[in-house]
C-alpha positions as a Markdown table, in Angstrom:
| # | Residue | x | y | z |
|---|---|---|---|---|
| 1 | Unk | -31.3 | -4.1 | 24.4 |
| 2 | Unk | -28.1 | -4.5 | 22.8 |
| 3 | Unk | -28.1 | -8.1 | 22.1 |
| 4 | Unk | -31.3 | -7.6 | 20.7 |
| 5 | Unk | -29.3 | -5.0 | 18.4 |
| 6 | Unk | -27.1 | -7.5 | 17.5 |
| 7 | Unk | -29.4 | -10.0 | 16.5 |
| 8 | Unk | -31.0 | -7.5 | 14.8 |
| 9 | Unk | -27.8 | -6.6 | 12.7 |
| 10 | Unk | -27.2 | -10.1 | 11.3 |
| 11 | Unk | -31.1 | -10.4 | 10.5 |
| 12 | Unk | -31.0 | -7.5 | 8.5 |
| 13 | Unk | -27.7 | -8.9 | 6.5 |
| 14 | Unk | -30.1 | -11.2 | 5.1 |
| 15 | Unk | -32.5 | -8.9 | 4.1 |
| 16 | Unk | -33.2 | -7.2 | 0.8 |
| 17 | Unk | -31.9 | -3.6 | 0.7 |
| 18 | Unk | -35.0 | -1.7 | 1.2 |
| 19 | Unk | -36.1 | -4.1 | 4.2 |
| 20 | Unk | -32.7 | -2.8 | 5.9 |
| 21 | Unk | -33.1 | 0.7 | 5.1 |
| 22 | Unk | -36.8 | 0.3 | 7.1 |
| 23 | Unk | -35.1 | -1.2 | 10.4 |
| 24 | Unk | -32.3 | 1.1 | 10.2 |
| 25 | Unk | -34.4 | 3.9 | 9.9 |
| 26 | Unk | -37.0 | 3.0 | 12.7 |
| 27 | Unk | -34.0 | 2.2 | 15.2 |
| 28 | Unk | -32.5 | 5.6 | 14.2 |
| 29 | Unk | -35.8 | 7.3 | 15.1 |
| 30 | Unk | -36.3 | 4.9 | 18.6 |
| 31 | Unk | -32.5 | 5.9 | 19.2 |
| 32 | Unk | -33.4 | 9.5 | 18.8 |
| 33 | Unk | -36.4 | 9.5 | 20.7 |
| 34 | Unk | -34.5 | 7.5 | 23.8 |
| 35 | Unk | -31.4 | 10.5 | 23.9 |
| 36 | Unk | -34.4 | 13.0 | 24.3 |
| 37 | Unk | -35.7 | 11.3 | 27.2 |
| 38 | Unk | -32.8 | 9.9 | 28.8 |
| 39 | Unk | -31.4 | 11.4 | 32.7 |
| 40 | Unk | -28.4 | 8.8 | 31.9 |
| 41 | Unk | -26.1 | 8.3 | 29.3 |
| 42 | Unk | -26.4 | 6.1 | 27.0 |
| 43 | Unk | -24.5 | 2.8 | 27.0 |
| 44 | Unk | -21.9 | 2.8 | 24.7 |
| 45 | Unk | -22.6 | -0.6 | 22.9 |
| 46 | Unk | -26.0 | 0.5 | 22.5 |
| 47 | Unk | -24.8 | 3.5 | 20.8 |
| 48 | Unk | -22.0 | 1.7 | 18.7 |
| 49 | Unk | -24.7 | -0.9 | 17.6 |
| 50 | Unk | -27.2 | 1.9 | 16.3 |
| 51 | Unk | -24.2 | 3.6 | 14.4 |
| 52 | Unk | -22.8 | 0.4 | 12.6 |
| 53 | Unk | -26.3 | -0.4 | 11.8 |
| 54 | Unk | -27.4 | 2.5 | 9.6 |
| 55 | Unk | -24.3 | 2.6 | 8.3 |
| 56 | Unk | -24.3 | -0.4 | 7.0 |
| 57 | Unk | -27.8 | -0.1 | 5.8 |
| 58 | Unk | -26.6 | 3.2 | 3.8 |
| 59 | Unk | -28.7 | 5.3 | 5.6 |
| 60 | Unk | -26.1 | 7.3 | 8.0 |
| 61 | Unk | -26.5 | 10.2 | 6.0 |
| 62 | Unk | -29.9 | 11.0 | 6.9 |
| 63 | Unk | -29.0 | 10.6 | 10.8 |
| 64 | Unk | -26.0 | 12.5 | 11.4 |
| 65 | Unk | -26.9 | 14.7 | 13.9 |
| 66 | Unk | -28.1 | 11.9 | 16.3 |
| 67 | Unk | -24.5 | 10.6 | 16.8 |
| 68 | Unk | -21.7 | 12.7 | 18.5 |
| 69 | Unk | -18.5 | 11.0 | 20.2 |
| 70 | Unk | -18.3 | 9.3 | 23.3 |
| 71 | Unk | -15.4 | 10.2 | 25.5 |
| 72 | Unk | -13.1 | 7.5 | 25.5 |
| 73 | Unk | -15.1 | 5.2 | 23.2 |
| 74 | Unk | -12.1 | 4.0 | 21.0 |
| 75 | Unk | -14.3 | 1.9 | 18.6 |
| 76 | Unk | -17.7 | 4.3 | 18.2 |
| 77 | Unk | -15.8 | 7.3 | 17.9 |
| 78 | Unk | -13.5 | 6.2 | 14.9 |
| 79 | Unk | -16.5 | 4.4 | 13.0 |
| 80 | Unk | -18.2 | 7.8 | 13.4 |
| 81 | Unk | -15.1 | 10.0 | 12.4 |
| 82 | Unk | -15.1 | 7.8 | 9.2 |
| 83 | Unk | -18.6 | 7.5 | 8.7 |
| 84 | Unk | -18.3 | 11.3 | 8.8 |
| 85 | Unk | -15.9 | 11.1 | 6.3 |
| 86 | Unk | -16.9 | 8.9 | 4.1 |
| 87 | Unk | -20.7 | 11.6 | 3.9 |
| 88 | Unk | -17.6 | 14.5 | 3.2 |
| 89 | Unk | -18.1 | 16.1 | 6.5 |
| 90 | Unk | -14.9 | 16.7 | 6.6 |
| 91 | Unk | -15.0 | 19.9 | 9.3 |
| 92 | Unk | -17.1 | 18.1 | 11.7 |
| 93 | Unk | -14.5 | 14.5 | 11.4 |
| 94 | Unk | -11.9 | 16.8 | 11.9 |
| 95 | Unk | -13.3 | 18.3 | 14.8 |
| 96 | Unk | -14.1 | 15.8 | 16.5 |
| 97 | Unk | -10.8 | 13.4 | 15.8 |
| 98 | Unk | -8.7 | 16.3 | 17.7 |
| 99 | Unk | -11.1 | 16.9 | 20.5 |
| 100 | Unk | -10.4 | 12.7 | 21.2 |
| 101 | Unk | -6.7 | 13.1 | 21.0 |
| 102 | Unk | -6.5 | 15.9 | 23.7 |
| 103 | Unk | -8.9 | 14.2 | 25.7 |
| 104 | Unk | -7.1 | 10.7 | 25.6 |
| 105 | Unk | -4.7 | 10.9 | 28.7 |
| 106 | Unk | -2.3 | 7.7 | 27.0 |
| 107 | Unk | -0.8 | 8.6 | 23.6 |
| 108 | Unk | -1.0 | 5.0 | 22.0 |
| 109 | Unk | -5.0 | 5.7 | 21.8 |
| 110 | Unk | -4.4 | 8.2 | 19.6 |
| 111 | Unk | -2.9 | 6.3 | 16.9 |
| 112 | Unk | -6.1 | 5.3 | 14.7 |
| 113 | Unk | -7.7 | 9.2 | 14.8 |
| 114 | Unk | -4.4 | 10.2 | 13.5 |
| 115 | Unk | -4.4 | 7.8 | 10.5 |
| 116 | Unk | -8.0 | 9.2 | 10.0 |
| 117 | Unk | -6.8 | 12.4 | 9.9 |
| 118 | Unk | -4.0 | 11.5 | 7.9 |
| 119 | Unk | -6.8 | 9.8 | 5.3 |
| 120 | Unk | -9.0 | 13.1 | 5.6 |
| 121 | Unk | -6.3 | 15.5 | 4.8 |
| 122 | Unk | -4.9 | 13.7 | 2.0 |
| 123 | Unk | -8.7 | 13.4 | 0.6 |
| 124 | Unk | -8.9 | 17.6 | 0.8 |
| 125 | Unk | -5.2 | 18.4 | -0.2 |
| 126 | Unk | -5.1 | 20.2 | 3.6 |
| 127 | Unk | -1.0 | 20.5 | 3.2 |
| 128 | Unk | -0.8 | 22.3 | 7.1 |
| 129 | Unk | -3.0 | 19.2 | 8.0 |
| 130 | Unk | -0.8 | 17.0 | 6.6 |
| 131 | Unk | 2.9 | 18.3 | 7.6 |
| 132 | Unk | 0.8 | 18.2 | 11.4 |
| 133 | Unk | -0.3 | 15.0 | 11.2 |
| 134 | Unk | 3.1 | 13.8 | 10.0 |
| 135 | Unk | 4.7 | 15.8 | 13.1 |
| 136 | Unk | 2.6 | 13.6 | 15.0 |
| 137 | Unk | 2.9 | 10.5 | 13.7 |
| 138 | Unk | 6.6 | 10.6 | 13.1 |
| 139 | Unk | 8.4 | 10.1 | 16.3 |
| 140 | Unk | 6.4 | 6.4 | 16.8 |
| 141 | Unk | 6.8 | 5.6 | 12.9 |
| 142 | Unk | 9.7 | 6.6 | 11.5 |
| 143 | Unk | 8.4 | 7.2 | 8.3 |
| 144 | Unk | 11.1 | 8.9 | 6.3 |
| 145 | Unk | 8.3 | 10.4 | 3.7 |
| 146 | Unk | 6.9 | 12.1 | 6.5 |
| 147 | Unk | 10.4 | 13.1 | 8.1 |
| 148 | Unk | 10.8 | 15.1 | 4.6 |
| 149 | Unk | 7.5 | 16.5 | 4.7 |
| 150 | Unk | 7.7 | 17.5 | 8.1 |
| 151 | Unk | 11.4 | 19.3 | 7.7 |
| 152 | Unk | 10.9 | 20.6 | 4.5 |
| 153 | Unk | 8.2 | 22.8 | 6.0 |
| 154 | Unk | 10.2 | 24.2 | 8.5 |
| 155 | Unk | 11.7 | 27.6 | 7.6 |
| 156 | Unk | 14.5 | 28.3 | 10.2 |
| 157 | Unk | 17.8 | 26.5 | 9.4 |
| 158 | Unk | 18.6 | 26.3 | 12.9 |
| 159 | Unk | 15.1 | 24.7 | 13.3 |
| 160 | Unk | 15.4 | 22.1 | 10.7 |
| 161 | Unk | 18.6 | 21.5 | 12.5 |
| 162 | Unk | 17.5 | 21.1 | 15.6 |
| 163 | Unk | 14.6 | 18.5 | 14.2 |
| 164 | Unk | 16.6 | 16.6 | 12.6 |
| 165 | Unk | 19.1 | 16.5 | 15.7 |
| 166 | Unk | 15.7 | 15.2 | 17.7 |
| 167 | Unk | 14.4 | 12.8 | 15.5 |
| 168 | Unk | 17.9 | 10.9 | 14.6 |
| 169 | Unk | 18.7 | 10.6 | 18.8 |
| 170 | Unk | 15.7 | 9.2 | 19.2 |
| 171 | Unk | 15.8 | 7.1 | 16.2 |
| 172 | Unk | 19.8 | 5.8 | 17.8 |
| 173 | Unk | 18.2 | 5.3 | 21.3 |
| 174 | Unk | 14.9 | 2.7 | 19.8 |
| 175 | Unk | 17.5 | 1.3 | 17.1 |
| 176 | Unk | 18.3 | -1.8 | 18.6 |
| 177 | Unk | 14.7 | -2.6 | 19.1 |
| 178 | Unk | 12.8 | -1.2 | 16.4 |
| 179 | Unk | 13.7 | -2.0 | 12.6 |
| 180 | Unk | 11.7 | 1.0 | 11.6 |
| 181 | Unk | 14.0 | 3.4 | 14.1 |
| 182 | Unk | 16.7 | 1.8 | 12.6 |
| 183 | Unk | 16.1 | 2.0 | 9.4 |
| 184 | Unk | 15.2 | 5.7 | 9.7 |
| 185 | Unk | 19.0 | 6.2 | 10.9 |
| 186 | Unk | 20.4 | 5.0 | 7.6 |
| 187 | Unk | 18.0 | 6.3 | 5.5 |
| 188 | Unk | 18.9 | 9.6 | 7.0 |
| 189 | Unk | 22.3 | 9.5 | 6.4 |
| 190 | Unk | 22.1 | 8.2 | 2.5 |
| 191 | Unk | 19.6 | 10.8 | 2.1 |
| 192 | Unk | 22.3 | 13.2 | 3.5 |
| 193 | Unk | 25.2 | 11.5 | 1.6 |
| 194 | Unk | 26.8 | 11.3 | 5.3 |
| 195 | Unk | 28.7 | 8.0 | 4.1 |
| 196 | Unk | 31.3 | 9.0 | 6.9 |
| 197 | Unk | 29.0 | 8.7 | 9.5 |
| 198 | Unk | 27.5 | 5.5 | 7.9 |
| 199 | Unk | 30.8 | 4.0 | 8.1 |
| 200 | Unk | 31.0 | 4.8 | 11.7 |
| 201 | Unk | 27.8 | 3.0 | 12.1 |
| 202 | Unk | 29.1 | -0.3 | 10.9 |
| 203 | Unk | 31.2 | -1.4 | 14.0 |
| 204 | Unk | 28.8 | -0.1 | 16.5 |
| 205 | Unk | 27.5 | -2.9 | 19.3 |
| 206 | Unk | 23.7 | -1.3 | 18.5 |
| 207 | Unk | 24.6 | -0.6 | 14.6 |
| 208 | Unk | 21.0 | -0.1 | 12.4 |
| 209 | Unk | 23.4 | -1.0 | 9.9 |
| 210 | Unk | 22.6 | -4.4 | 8.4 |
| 211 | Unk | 24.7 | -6.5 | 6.2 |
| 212 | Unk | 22.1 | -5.8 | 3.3 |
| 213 | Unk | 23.2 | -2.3 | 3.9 |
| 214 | Unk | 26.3 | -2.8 | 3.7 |
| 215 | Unk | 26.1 | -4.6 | 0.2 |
| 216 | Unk | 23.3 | -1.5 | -0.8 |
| 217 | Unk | 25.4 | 1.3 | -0.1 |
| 218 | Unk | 28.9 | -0.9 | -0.7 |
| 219 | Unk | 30.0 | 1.6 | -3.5 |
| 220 | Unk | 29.1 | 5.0 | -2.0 |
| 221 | Unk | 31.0 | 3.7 | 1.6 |
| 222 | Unk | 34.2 | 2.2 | -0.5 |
| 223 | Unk | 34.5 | 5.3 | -2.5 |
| 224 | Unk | 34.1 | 8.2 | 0.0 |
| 225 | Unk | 37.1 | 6.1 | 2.3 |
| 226 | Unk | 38.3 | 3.2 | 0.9 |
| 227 | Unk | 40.4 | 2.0 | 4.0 |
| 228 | Unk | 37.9 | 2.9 | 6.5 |
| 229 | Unk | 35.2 | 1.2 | 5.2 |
| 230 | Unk | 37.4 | -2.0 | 4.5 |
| 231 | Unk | 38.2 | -1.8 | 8.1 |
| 232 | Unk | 34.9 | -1.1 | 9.3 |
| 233 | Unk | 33.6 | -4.0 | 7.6 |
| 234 | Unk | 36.4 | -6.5 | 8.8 |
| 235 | Unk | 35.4 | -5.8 | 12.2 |
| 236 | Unk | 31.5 | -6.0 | 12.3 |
| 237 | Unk | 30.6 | -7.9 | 15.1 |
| 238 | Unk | 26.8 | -9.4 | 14.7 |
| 239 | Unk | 23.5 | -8.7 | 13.4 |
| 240 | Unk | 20.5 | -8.3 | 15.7 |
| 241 | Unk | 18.0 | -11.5 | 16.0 |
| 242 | Unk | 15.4 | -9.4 | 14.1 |
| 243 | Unk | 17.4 | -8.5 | 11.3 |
| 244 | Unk | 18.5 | -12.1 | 9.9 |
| 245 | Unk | 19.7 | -15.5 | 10.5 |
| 246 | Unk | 22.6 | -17.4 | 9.8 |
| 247 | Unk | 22.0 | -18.8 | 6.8 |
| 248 | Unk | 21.0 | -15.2 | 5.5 |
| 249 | Unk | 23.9 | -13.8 | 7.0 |
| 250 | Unk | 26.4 | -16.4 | 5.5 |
| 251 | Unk | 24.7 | -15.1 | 1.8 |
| 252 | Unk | 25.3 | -11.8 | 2.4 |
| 253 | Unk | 29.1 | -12.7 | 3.5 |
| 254 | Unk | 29.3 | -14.4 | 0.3 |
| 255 | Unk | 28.5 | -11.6 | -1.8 |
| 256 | Unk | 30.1 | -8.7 | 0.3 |
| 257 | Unk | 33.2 | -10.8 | 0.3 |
| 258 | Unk | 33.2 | -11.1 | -4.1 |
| 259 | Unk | 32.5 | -7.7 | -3.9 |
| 260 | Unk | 35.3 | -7.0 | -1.5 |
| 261 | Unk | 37.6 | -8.9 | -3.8 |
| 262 | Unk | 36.2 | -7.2 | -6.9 |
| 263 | Unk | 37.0 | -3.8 | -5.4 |
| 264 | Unk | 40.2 | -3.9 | -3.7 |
| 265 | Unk | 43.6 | -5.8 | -4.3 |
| 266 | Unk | 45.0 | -8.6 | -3.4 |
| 267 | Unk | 47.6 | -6.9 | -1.0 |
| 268 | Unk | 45.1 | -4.2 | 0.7 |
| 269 | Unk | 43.1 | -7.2 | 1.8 |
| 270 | Unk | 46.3 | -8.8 | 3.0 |
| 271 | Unk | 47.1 | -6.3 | 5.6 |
| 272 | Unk | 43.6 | -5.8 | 6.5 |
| 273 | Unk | 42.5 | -9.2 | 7.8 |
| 274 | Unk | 46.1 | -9.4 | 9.3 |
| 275 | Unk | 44.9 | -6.6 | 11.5 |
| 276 | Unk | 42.2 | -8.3 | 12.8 |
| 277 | Unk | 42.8 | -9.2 | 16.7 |
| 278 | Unk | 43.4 | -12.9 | 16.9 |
| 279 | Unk | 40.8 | -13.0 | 19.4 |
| 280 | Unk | 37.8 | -12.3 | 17.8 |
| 281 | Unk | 34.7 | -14.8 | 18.5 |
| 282 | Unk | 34.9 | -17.1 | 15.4 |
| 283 | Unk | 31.6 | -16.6 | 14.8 |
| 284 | Unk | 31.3 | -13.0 | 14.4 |
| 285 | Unk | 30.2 | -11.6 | 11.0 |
| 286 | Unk | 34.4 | -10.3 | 11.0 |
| 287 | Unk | 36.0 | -13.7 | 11.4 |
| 288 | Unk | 33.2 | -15.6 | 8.8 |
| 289 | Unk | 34.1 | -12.5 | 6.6 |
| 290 | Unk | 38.1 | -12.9 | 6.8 |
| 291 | Unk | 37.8 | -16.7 | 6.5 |
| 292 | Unk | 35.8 | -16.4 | 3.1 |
| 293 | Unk | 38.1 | -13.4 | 1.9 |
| 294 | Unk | 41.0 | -16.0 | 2.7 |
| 295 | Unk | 39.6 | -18.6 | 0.8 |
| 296 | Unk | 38.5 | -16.5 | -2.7 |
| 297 | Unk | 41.5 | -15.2 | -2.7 |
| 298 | Unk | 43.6 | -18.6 | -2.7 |
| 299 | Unk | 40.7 | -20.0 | -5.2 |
| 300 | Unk | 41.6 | -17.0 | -7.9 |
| 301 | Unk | 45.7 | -17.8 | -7.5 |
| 302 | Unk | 46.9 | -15.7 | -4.9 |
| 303 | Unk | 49.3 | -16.9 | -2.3 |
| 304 | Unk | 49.1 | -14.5 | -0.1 |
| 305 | Unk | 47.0 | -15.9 | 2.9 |
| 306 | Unk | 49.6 | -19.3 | 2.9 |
């Protein structure tokens, strides 16, 4: 029956509009008549085939009632919730998007009924269903939009405290393998104006703290503590694979070096790189740093590094 469904959806892709409203509507009605009569369920192609055809005939409207989710059917159930939506039955898509969430044992199923909801929600203005959904969402997305939404609707201080203290561990322990956890970190602390802490971040083995960064937030790190930063930044070790190549890195060394230059003297940069331990890979993002330091400053006159 359902390849004869599918053949049936293609044929009526070529038909005019009213031709597919008259299949669509007779298959709704055979559909209904065979849920009635049936001891068994229903297979759950079958039913997914009926839906996506009067939908895309235009007639899901009229049928509604005839389709209900199917535990654990991923694909019906979110073409229904969305159907649902789309006809502004917005009580029964939200009803039934929640029921699948508690009922799907593994979380990573539950990601699509929450961007539905997340659609729905924004659609009726529902702020509490937003601010959950976000709540949900945000520990596998990092999205720093929702992060405010979420905290910003927390009343306690020691609450929002305690949040925040969750969601930047988490976002530290998934750093080195998730640009989105990282980039939450550093968005964090900007937002907080924490350039103390981002500073601390530069040196760290699993830093989120990228050399673009570095060049973004150069003024608000060099200001807030002028020789910690330039010492931080002397000794970065590496960037992760995901976050740039060579060629990309060597760029950014180029301009974080002029800016260095621009920003500090001559003499401060002197004792600086002479700091560095003599050891250091020559290939790490310090050393290809120091070398290009060495060389602008010689270029503009200075003698210093001879």
């Amino acid at each position: 029956q359902t390849y004869y469904l599918v053949f049936l959806q293609k044929l009526i892709e070529d038909c005019s509009p009213e031709r597919a409203q008259s299949v669509a509507r007779q298959l709704a009605k055979d559909y209904e008549k065979l849920l009635l009569k049936s001891e068994h369920s229903i297979n759950d192609s079958y039913s997914l085939a009926i839906l996506q055809i009067v939908i895309k005939a235009g007639v899901f409207g009229e049928y509604t009632r005839l389709f209900k989710p199917i535990t654990y059917a991923n694909n019906y159930n979110q073409l229904l919730i969305h159907a649902l939506m789309e006809a502004e039955l917005y009580q029964s898509a939200e009803q039934w998007a929640w029921a699948q969430i508690s009922s799907n044992a593994n979380p990573s199923y539950n990601f699509n009924y929450l961007k539905l909801l997340r659609e729905l929600y924004n659609k009726t203005g529902n702020m509490e269903g937003r601010v959950k959904i976000a709540t949900e969402y945000l520990p596998y997305t990092f999205d720093f939009d929702d992060y405010l939404l979420v905290i910003s609707s927390i009343e306690s201080q020691s609450d929002r405290n305690a949040f925040r203290k969750k969601m930047f561990v988490r976002a530290r322990h998934l750093g080195s393998n998730s640009k989105a956890a990282a980039e939450f970190s550093v968005k964090l602390l900007a937002h907080e104006k924490d350039w103390s802490g981002m500073i601390g971040f530069i040196t760290m083995t699993d830093t989120p703290l990228t050399m673009a960064h570095v060049l973004t937030y150069f003024d608000d790190m060099a200001n807030a503590n002028p020789s910690a930063y330039l010492a931080a930044i002397l000794n970065k070790k590496y960037e992760h694979n995901w976050q740039i190549d060579r060629e990309e890195l060597k760029a950014y060394i180029e301009e974080i070096a002029a800016r260095l230059i621009e920003f500090y003297h001559p003499d401060v940069l002197y004792v600086a790189v002479m700091k560095l331990e003599p050891k250091h890979n020559r290939y790490a993002t310090s050393s290809l740093l120091a070398t290009r330091l060495k060389e602008l400053v010689r270029t503009g006159g200075n003698t210093l590094f001879d």
